[in-house]
N, C-alpha and C positions, 0 to 999 in steps of 0.2 A: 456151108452145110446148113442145112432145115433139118428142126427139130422137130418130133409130132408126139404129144403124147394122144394115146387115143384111148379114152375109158368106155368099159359099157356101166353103165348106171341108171338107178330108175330115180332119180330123183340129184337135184342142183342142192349140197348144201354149201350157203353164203357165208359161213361162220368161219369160213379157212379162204375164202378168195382172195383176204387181203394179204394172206402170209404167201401163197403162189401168186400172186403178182407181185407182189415184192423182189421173190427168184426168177419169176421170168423179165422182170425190168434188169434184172442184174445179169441176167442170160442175153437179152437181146443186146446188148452190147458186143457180143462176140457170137453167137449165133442164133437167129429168130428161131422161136419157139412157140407152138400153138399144140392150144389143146383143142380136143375134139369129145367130145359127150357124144356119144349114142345113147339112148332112154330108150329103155323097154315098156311097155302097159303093163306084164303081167302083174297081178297082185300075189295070187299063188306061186309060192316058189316050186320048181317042179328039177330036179338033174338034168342041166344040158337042156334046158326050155332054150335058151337066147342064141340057137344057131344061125338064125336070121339077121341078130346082128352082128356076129362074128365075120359072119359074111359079109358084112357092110364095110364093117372095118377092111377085112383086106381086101375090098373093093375100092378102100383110099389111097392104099400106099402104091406109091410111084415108082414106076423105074428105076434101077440106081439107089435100092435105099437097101439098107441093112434094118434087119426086125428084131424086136427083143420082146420077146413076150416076159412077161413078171407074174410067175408063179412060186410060191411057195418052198416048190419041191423044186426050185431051178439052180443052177450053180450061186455060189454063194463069191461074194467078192467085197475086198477091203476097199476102201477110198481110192487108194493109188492103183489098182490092178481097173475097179471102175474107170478113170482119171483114162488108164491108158488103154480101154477100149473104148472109150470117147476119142483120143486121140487118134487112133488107127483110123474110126470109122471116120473119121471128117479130114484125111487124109485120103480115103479109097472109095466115097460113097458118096453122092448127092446130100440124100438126106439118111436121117437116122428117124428112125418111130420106138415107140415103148408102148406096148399093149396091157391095159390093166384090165384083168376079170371081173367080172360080175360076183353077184352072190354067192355062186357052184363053183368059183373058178374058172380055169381058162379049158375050151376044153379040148380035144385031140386033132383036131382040125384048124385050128390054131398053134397050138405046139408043134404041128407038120408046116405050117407055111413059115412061121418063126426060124430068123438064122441063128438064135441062139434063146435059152431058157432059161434066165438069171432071178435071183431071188433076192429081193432088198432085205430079207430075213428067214428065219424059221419060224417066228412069230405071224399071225393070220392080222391083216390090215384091213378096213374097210377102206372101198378106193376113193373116196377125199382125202383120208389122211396118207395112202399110198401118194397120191398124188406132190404131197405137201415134202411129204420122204424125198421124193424121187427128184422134184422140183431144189433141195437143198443141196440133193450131192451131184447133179448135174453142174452147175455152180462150184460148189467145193470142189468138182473135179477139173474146173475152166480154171480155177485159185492154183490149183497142185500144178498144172500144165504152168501157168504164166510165173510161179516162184512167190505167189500172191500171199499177204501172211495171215488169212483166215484162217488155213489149214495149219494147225500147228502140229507140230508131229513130235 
């Protein structure tokens, strides 16, 4: 299974790359992982400005893949219930993708093409550090599947 995370953001910060490559060096051992940056121009934030890249995004994802958009307001899940929808999908799917929203969040057109609406929290993330989140318990959830003793329970 191919992993994708796909972010929309206007802007690269470096100050968290070395802590995501760190988890995906630890991920690509068991399933490659890439991320994907879409960058918007606007400077003005406006509601639901970035449909153009949403569009792009699911103009990436492939065949055979299961979508999980990450929003806020998505189903909430523990380590081990994450763990095992990881496991299902890399049991029944090509690849797996995780969509991180922009500024506005994700917006309706998105949460329609998404197979499922999962919330890494009730807390609001900027997506660098969603990404940092996401990137750890992908990982911790490879740990829980293989009996690995990161995950201490």
């Amino acid at each position: 299974m191919k992993i994708f995370v796909i972010t929309i953001c206007n802007k690269n910060d470096n100050y968290l790359n070395d802590i995501i490559k760190k988890y995906s060096d630890l991920i690509d051992n068991f399933y490659k992982i890439t991320f994907i940056d879409i960058n918007f121009k606007q400077k003005k934030v406006k509601k639901n400005l970035y449909e153009k890249e949403y569009k792009k995004a699911v103009s990436l994802i492939k065949p055979q893949s299961y979508v999980v958009a990450l929003d806020e307001q998505g189903k909430n899940q523990n380590s081990y219930k994450f763990s095992e929808k990881i496991e299902y999908v890399s049991e029944n799917f090509v690849n797996l993708y995780f969509i991180i929203g922009g500024p506005d969040g994700l917006t309706e057109y998105i949460k329609k093409e998404a197979s499922e609406i999962m919330s890494l929290s009730s807390l609001t993330f900027p997506h660098h550090l969603a990404k940092v989140i996401l990137s750890e318990q992908i990982y911790r959830s490879i740990c829980i599947m293989n009996n690995h003793p990161y995950h201490r329970s």
